[in-house]
Steps between C-alpha positions, in 0.01 A plus 500: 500500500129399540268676688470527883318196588621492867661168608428282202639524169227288311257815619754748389498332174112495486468890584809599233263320224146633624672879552623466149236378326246730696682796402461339107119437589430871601700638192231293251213622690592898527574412087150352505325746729682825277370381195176418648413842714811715519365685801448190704698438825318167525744231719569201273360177595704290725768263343391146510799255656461156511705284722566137478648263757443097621382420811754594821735748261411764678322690264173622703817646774719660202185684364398640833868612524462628134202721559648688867862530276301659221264703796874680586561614188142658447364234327157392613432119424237256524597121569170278421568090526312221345460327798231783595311386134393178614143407460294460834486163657247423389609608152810241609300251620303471145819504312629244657204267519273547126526487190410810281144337461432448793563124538709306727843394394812349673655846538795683334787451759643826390187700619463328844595790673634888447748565208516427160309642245110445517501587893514864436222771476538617102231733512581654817874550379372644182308766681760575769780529281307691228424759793855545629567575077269791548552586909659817389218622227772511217395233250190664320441764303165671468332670237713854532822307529604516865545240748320433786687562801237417731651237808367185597556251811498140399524203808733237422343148567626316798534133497563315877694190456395365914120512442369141401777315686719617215347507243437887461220693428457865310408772780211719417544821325407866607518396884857648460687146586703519163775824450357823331589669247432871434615749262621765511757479587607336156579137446830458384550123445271184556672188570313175442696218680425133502655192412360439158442826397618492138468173407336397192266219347708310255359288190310186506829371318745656750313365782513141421825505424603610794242245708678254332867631554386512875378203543846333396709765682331515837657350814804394342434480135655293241655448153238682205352721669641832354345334160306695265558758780560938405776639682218674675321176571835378668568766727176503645466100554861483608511608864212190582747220475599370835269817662085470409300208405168615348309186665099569509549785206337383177563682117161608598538688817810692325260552159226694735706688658710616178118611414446655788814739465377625169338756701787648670640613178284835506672576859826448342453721200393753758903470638747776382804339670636183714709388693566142584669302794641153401678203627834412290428287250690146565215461857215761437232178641692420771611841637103568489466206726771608749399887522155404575605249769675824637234708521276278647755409801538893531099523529469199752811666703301804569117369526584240760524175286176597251555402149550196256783188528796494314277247306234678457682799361614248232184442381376858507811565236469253338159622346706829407761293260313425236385908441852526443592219293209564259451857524801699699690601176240724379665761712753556238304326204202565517242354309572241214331448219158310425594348183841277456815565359563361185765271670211356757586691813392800642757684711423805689897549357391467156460776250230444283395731186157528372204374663760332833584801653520467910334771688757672695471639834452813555840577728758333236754744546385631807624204713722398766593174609700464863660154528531383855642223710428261764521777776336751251832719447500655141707276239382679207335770325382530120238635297229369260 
């Protein structure tokens, strides 16, 4: 029977798997820390969690539900989103508008606004989530062999999606706007939600097959597109036909952001665990579509009318789709190979000897995938 997770199963699911794999997490690290300094008492550093779900799934809700379930049973966690990593405007505003030197281009459609790779604040994230590794002074050893087990407090970064008309802007730090965190008390577990967090850059090869598979598939599709196509390839380009059509997006805009989500990797590797939220797989586009339609009527219900049109909610989604036709299977892939198979294709599937070995993520193993449906009741749950 899973965990106490109040009222909804899919969070009693998610605190079973954290508990479990917490309890695993502390067991290396008094291993570690005994081997290291047998007379240290030193608190292990928190467990890493990421968690993964599209737009309207409820996943910024479950985790907030995740951390007070875990909070009951003594467990202190930390839920950090990657909304709250977005550059400044400004930052946006540059992004959206220049090229990388500096000169005036027709702009990538995918960066015209908040969201995808390329629109967040890598350095920033680097430092913040490198701090919450250390917040409880348990990851270094000095030169007598014990751990430091001096505190720290670390402010989260606050993004505030109404400044700007909309379009957002990063809150200054150390004026205490974003949620502190201090320790002691220990960190138990740091959750790291967001919508593409996960997802990996695929292959120059990959990518243009699947720009081409697409192209033919979207709004309806047609006979030939599955051609030349992994089994990979196909599940991802799939859910577009009669949902998405990529119009405005050019090879291009997809290519720079692929490049852009290089970066991310290093906050992956930093992830001991996940957990992921997805649509079934015969609708996962249009689902997307309908969820966020949801949430938006729920939002203009309560503000007095404020908010986008049904149309306009389109269009803000369907700048999302492409992140996960191109990049969403990383989650349980992770990242393919540079070089190509010897049969021409390079599948995140694929096991390749020698030189083509894919670099795995770090929570293979360690994951858990809740399938939900239309009304977000639990259909399924596996591991990966």
């Amino acid at each position: 029977m899973p965990a106490d997770g109040g009222d909804l199963p899919a969070v009693a699911h998610m605190v079973e798997h954290v508990l479990t794999h917490l309890e695993n997490h502390r067991a290396r690290f008094s291993t570690i820390s005994s081997n290291s300094s047998p007379s240290s008492s030193a608190a292990p550093p928190p467990l890493f969690v990421g968690a993964q779900g599209p737009q309207g799934s409820g996943k910024t809700y479950l985790t907030s539900r995740l951390r007070e379930a875990l909070g009951k049973k003594g467990v202190r966690a930390v839920v950090m989103s990657l909304d709250d990593l977005y550059l400044t405007h400004e930052g946006l505003v540059q992004v959206a508008g220049g090229n990388l030197d500096g000169s005036e281009r027709t702009g990538n459609v995918l960066l015209k606004g908040r969201g995808l790779p390329g629109t967040h604040d890598v350095q920033l994230g680097t430092e913040v989530l490198g701090a919450l590794k250390e917040i409880n002074g348990a990851v270094g050893v000095d030169g007598e062999g014990s751990f430091n087990k001096q505190g720290r407090t670390i402010e989260l970064p606050s993004f505030e999606k109404s400044l700007f008309e909309g379009e957002g802007d990063r809150l200054p730090r150390g004026e205490g706007k974003g949620t502190v965190v201090s320790a002691p008390p220990t960190v138990d577990v740091v959750v790291l939600e967001g919508w593409c967090v996960g997802f990996y850059p695929v292959s120059d090869e990959c990518l243009k097959r699947r720009w081409t598979g697409a192209k033919q598939a979207e709004g309806g599709g047609g006979g030939g597109w599955e051609e030349g196509l992994t089994e990979s390839d196909k599940a991802s380009v799939r859910g577009l036909m009669g949902v998405c059509e990529m119009a405005g997006v050019r090879m291009e805009d997809v290519e720079e952001v692929n490049e852009k989500l290089k970066a991310y990797v290093d906050w992956w590797q930093m992830l001991d665990m996940f957990l992921q939220i997805k649509p079934p797989e015969h609708s996962p586009y249009a689902i997307i579509y309908k969820w966020r339609l949801q949430q938006e009527h729920n939002m203009k219900s309560r503000n007095g009318g404020k908010g986008m049109s049904d149309e306009q909610v389109k269009r803000f989604v369907d700048r999302y789709i492409p992140g996960y036709v191109f990049f969403g299977d990383g989650v349980t892939k992770g990242l393919e190979a540079d070089v190509k198979a010897e049969e021409g294709k390079c599948d995140n599937e694929a096991s390749v000897q020698g030189a083509l070995t894919a670099r795995r993520p770090s929570w293979i193993g360690r994951g858990l995938v809740i399938t939900i449906g239309e009304e977000r009741e639990v259909l399924g749950v596996d591991s990966f």
